[in-house]
ROVEXSE-208470 format. One record per residue (C-alpha): x, y, z; residue number from 1. Coordinates in Angstrom, 2 decimals, decimal comma. Each point is the difference from the previous one (the first is absolute). Layout:
N
+---------+---------+---------+-----+
:       x :       y :       z :   k :
+---------+---------+---------+-----+
:       X :       Y :       Z : NUM :
...
+---------+---------+---------+-----+
// end
This chain:
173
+---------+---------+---------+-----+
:       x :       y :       z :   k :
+---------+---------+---------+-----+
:   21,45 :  -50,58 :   68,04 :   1 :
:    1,23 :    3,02 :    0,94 :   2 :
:    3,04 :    2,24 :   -0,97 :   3 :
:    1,00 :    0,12 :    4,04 :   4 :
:   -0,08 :   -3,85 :    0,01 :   5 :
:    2,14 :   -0,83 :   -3,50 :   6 :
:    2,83 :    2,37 :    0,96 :   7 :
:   -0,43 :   -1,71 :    3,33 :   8 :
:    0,83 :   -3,46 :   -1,15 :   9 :
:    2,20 :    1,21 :   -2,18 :  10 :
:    1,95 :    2,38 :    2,29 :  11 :
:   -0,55 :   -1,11 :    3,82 :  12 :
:    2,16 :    2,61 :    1,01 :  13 :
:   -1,50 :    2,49 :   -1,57 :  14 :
:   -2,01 :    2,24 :    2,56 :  15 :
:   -3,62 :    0,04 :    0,33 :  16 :
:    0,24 :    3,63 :    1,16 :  17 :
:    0,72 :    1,39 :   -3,33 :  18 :
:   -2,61 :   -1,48 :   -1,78 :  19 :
:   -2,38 :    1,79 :    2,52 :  20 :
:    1,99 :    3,35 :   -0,28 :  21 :
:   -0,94 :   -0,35 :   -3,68 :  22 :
:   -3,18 :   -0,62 :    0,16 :  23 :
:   -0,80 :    2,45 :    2,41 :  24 :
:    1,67 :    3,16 :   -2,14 :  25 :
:   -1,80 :   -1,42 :   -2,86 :  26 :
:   -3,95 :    0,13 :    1,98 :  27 :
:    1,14 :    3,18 :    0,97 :  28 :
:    1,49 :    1,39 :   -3,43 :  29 :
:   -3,22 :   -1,34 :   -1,68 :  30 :
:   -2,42 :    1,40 :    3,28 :  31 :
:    1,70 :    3,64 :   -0,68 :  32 :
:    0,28 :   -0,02 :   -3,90 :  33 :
:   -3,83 :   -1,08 :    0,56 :  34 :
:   -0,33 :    3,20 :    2,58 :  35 :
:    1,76 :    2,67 :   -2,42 :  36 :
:   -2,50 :   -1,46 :   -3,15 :  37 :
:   -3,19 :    0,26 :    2,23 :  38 :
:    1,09 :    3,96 :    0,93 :  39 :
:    0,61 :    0,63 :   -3,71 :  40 :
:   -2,79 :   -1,82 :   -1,02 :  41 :
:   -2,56 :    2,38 :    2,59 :  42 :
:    2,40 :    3,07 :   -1,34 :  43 :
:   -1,02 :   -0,96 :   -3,47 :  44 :
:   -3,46 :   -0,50 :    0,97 :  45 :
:   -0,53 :    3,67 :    1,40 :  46 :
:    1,67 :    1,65 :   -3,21 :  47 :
:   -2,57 :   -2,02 :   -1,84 :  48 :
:   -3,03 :    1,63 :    2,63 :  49 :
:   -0,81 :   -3,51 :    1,11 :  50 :
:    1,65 :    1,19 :    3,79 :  51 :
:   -0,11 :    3,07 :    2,08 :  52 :
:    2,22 :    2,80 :   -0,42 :  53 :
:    1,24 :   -0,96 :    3,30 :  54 :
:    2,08 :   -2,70 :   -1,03 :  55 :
:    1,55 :    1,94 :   -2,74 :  56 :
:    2,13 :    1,99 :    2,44 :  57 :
:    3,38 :   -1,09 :   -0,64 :  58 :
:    3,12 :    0,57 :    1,95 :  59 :
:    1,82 :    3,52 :   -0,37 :  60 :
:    3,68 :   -1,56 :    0,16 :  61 :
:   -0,59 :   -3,37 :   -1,23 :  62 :
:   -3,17 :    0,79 :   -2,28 :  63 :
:   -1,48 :   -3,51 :    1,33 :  64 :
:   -3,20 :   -0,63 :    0,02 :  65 :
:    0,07 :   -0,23 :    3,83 :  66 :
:   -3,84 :    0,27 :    0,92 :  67 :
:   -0,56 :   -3,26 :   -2,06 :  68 :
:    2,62 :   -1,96 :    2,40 :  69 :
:   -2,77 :    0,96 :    3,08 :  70 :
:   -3,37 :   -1,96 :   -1,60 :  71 :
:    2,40 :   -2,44 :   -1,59 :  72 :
:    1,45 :   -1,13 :    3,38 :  73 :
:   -2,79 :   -0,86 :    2,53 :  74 :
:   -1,12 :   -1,99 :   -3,24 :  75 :
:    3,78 :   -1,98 :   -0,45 :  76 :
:   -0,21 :   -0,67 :    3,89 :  77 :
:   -3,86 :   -1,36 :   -0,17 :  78 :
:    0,82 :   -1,94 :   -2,98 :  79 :
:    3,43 :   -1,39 :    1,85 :  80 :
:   -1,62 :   -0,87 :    2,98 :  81 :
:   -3,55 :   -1,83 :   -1,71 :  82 :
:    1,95 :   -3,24 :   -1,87 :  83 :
:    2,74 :   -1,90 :   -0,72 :  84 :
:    2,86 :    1,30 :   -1,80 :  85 :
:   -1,39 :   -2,71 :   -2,98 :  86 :
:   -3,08 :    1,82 :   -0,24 :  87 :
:    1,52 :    3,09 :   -0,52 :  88 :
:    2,67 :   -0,44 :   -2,19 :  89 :
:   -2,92 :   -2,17 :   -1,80 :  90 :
:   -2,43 :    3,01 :    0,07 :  91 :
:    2,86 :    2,33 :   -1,28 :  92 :
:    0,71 :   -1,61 :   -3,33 :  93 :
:   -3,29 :   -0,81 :   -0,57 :  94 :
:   -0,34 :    3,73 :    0,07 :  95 :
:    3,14 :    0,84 :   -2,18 :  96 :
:   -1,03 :   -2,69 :   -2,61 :  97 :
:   -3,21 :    1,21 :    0,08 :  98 :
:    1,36 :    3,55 :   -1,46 :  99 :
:    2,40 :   -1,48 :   -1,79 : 100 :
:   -3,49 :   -1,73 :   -1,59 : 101 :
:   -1,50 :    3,39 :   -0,54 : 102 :
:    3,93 :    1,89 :   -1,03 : 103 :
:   -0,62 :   -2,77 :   -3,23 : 104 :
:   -3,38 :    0,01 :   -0,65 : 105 :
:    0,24 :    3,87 :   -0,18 : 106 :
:    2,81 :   -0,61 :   -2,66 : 107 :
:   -1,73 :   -2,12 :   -1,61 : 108 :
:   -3,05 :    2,55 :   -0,39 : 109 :
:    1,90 :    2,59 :   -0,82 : 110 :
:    2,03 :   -1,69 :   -2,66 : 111 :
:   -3,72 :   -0,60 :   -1,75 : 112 :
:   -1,37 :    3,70 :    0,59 : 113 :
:    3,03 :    1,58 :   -0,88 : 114 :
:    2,61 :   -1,94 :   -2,29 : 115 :
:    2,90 :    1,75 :   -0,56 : 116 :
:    2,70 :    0,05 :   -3,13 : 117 :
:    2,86 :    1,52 :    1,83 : 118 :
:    1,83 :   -0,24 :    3,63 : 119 :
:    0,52 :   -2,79 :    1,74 : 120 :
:   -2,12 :   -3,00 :   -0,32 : 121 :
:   -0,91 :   -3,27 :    1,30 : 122 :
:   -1,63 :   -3,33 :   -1,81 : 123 :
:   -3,62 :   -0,53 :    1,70 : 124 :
:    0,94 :   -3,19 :    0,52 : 125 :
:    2,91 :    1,15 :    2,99 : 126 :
:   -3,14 :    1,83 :    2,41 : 127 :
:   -2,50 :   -3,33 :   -1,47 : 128 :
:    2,37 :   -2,13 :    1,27 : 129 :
:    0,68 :    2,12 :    3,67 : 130 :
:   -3,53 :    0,56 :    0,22 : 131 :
:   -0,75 :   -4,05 :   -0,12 : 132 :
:    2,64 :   -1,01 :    2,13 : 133 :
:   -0,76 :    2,73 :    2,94 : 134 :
:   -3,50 :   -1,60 :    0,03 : 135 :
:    1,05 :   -3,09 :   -0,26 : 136 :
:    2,66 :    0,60 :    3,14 : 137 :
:   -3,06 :    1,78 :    2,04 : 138 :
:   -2,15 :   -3,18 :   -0,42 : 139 :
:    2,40 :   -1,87 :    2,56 : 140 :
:    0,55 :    2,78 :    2,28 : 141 :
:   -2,22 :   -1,22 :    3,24 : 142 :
:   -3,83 :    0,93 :    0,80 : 143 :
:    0,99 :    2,30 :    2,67 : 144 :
:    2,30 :    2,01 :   -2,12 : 145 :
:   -2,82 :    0,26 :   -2,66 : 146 :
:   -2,40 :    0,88 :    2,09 : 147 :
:    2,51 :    2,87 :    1,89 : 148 :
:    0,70 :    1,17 :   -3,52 : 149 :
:   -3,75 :    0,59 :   -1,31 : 150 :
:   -0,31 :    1,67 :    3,39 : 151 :
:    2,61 :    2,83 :   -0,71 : 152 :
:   -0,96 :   -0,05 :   -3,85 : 153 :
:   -3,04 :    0,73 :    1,48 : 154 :
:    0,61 :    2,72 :    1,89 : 155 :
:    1,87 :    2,02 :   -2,73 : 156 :
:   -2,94 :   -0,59 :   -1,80 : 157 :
:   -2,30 :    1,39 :    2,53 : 158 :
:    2,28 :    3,24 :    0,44 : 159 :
:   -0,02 :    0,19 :   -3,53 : 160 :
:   -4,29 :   -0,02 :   -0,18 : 161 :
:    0,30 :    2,47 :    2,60 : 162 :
:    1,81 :    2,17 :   -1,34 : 163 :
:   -1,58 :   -0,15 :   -3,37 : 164 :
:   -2,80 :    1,26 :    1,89 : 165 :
:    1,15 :    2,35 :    2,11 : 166 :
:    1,73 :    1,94 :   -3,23 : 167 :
:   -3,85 :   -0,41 :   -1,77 : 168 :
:   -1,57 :    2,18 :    3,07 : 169 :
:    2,64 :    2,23 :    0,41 : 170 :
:    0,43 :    3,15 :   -1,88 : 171 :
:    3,40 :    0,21 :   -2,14 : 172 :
:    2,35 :    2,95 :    0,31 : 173 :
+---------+---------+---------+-----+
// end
């Protein structure tokens, strides 16, 4: 049952209209939190050399990585217009658990390879436990939304490979 119908049957008065308002600012809080991420994300991904230099350019009053927001957007309107809104909010957190996987296995690698006696520190067990219930929370997420996921894991992949090979054949400076 949901939220709309409880306060409903609970409050008949209480207009419809506002539950809508709501959950339209919060699809389109979430759509451009999602948006600023992906253009830091590609900004982070050309200071690494995984992108072109291109997309590094960043604004001169508002030092924004502005470029990013042009590849990011046909990509936010494709993905808007090819499913439900279920499918995408379902591919999105399989894709933020997913890193949220990796964020706690990488603790958990580092904490072996590199223990450390001072500074802050966290029990293994804290990332262990993160680490099993983000996989555990991806295993219900639908078929679609896996399969969307590997698809962009994929790709980063891929422009990773390519890279790696493009910095092999060229000469460093």
């Amino acid at each position: 049952m949901s939220i709309l119908v409880l306060v409903q049957k609970q409050e008949p008065n209480f207009p419809a209209i506002v539950f809508s308002l709501i959950a339209l600012f919060a699809v389109l809080n979430t759509a451009l939190l999602n948006f600023v991420t992906a253009s830091r994300l590609l900004y982070g991904m050309f200071r690494e050399g995984l992108l072109p230099a291109w997309l590094g350019k960043l604004h001169p009053r508002r030092a924004t990585p502005y470029r990013t927001l042009v590849v990011i957007l046909p990509l936010v309107i494709f993905l808007a217009l090819s499913g439900t809104l279920q499918f995408l909010a379902g591919t999105t957190a399989t894709l933020i658990l997913a890193m949220f996987s990796l964020v706690n296995l990488s603790l958990l690698v580092i904490k072996r390879q590199e223990p450390r006696t001072t500074g802050f520190r966290v029990p293994s067990a804290i990332p262990a436990l993160a680490l099993i219930s983000n996989l555990v929370l991806i295993a219900f997420a639908s078929r679609e939304s896996h399969i969307l996921a590997l698809v962009f894991t994929g790709l980063g992949v891929l422009i990773i490979l390519i890279r790696n090979a493009l910095s092999r054949r060229l000469p460093s400076s």
